[in-house]
C-alpha positions, 0 to 999 in steps of 0.5 A, a space after each residue: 597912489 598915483 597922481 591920477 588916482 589923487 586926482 579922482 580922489 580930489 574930484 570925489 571928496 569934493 562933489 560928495 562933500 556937499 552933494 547929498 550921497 556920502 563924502 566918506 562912504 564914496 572916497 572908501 569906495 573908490 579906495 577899494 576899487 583902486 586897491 588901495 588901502 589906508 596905509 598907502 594914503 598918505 594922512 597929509 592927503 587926505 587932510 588936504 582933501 578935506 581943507 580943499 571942501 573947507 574953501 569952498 564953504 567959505 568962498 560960497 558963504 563968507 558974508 553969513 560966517 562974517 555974520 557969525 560974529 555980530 550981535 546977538 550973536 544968536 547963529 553962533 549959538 545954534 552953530 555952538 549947539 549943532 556942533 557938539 554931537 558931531 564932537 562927541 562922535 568923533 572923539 568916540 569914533 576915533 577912541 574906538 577906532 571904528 573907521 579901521 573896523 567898519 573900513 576893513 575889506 571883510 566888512 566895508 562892502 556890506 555896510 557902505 550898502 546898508 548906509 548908502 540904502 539907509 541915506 537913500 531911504 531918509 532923502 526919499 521920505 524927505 522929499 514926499 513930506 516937504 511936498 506935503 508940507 504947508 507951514 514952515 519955521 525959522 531957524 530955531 532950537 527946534 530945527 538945530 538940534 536935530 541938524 546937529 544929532 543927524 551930523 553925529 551920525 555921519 561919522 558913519 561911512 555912507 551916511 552923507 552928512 549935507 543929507 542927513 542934516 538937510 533933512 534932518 532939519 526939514 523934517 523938523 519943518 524949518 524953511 529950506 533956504 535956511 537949512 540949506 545955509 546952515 547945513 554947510 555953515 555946520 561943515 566948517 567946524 567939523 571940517 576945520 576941528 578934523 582937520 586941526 586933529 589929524 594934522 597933530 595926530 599926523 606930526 606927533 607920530 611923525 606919519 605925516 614926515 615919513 609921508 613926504 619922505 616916501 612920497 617925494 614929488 609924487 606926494 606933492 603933486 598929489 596933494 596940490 592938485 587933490 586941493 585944488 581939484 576938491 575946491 573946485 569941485 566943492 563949489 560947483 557941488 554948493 551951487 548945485 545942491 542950492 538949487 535942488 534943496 530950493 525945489 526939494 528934489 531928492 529922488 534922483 539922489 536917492 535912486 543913485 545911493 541904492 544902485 551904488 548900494 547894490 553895486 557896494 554888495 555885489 563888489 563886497 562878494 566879487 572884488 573887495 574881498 
């Protein structure tokens, strides 16, 4: 990988983190049309990636995480609660090791288009119901719970997690504003319980040493830059979606999620393979 590819790849994982089109689902993307497949990514990398999207949340938001921890403690709770489905969907994904499967270049193409199409088609529906709507909720068990079943399912490639949530949560009619902070307020255990694994995972198996040790200045660059790249880009992606999720204002997301959805299967057929 070389440092102008980590570069994008840095740009890419921190719009998509908190922009509604899919952060795994673009970053596979990319990867195939780079050629570059998993074993030259060095683990340590992608971690960073993820940690560089994990500052931004709490740049943005550290006032609402220093409330966490105050009495009755009841966002905590709901924060708890919205957690353990993604959990358990992590541990599963990892046990079977669907990323290798769903990732592989015989299957990648035709199922980043069916979850890009699919992420596509909830912001559409999202966006005409909130229009429609005329009484809203707080945040509450009735609005939490389905945050935390629809954060589960974008394990998959493709399904973006920031959409799948918001509208998740809108959908079961709670206001937008509160959704919206929840929804980001939901990536800090996700992100930071990922990024805990893979940096065990990745120094008890020793790929994250063998890493550097081939890497070299390479990797180090990679990595400093790819950290700092996806922070900044995490912000601007935080204020951005702020600011449409107030006006609900989905459609021109979605419209991109299809054309990147036909460009997935027509690349399946014409290059990653």
């Amino acid at each position: 990988m070389e440092i102008w590819q980590a570069v994008i790849l840095g740009l890419v994982q921190g719009l998509t983190e908190f922009l509604p089109v899919s952060s795994s689902g673009h970053v596979a993307f990319f990867q195939g049309v780079f050629g570059i497949s998993e074993n030259d990514i060095a683990l340590f990398f992608t971690i960073i990636l993820h940690l560089g999207t994990l500052v931004a949340v709490c740049v943005v938001f550290w006032r609402d995480i220093l409330g966490l921890f105050k009495k009755p403690f009841k966002t905590l709770g709901f924060l708890v609660l919205a957690s353990i489905p993604a959990a358990i969907a992590g541990v599963v994904f990892e046990v079977l090791d669907l990323d290798e499967i769903l990732l592989s270049p015989q299957y990648m193409g035709i199922i980043l288009c069916v979850f890009f199409l699919l992420t596509a088609t909830l912001l559409f529906v999202t966006e005409t119901v909130v229009k429609r709507r005329q009484n809203e909720l707080p945040l509450c068990f009735k609005t939490v719970i389905p945050m935390g079943v629809a954060q589960a399912f974008a394990v998959l490639p493709g399904i973006s997690r920031s959409g799948s949530t918001i509208c998740a949560g809108t959908l079961a009619g709670c206001k937008s504003e509160e959704v919206a902070k929840f929804s980001f307020i939901m990536s800090i255990p996700v992100i930071l319980g990922s990024f805990i694994i893979e940096l065990f995972l990745g120094l008890r198996s020793g790929e994250i040493q063998e890493s550097f040790v081939s890497g070299g200045a390479t990797l180090g660059w990679s990595i400093a830059l790819g950290f700092i790249i996806s922070a900044l880009a995490g912000l601007f992606a935080i204020k951005v979606m702020l600011k449409i999720i107030k006006k609900a204002n989905y459609k021109w997301f979605s419209l991109y999620l299809v054309l990147m959805s036909i460009t997935c299967l027509v690349l399946h057929f014409t290059f990653f393979n």
